[in-house]
Steps between C-alpha positions, in 0.01 A plus 500: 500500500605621188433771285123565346503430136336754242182406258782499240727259636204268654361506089825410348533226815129332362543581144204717561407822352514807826161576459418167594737468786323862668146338455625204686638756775123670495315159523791409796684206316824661602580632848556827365466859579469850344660744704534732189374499083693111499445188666731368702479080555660275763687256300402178679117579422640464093704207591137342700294614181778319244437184672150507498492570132689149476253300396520115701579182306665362241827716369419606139630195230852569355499521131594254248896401472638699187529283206186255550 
């Protein structure tokens, strides 16, 4: 397994703000532990919690040619 990822780098990942991602890591969204003052979070619990933020259906409509 790879590396753990910081609240830092998980928040830039989401295009989330860090205090965000460390609630998430206190309400255990993330796999994620504190062995310190910082979170540390198992990357494939982001990559799990990206997909579920997907939301199922159609893909969003593409916008109008240029010029019409």
């Amino acid at each position: 397994m790879g590396r753990w990822l910081t609240v830092g780098e998980v928040a830039t990942k989401l295009g989330i703000g860090p205090d965000l991602v460390a609630r998430y890591c206190k309400e255990g969204r993330f796999v994620a532990e504190r062995p310190g003052r910082d979170w540390m979070i198992e990357p494939g619990s982001v990559d799990r919690f990206e997909e579920s933020r997907r939301a199922p259906g159609r893909p969003p409509s593409q916008p109008p040619p240029s010029g019409a």
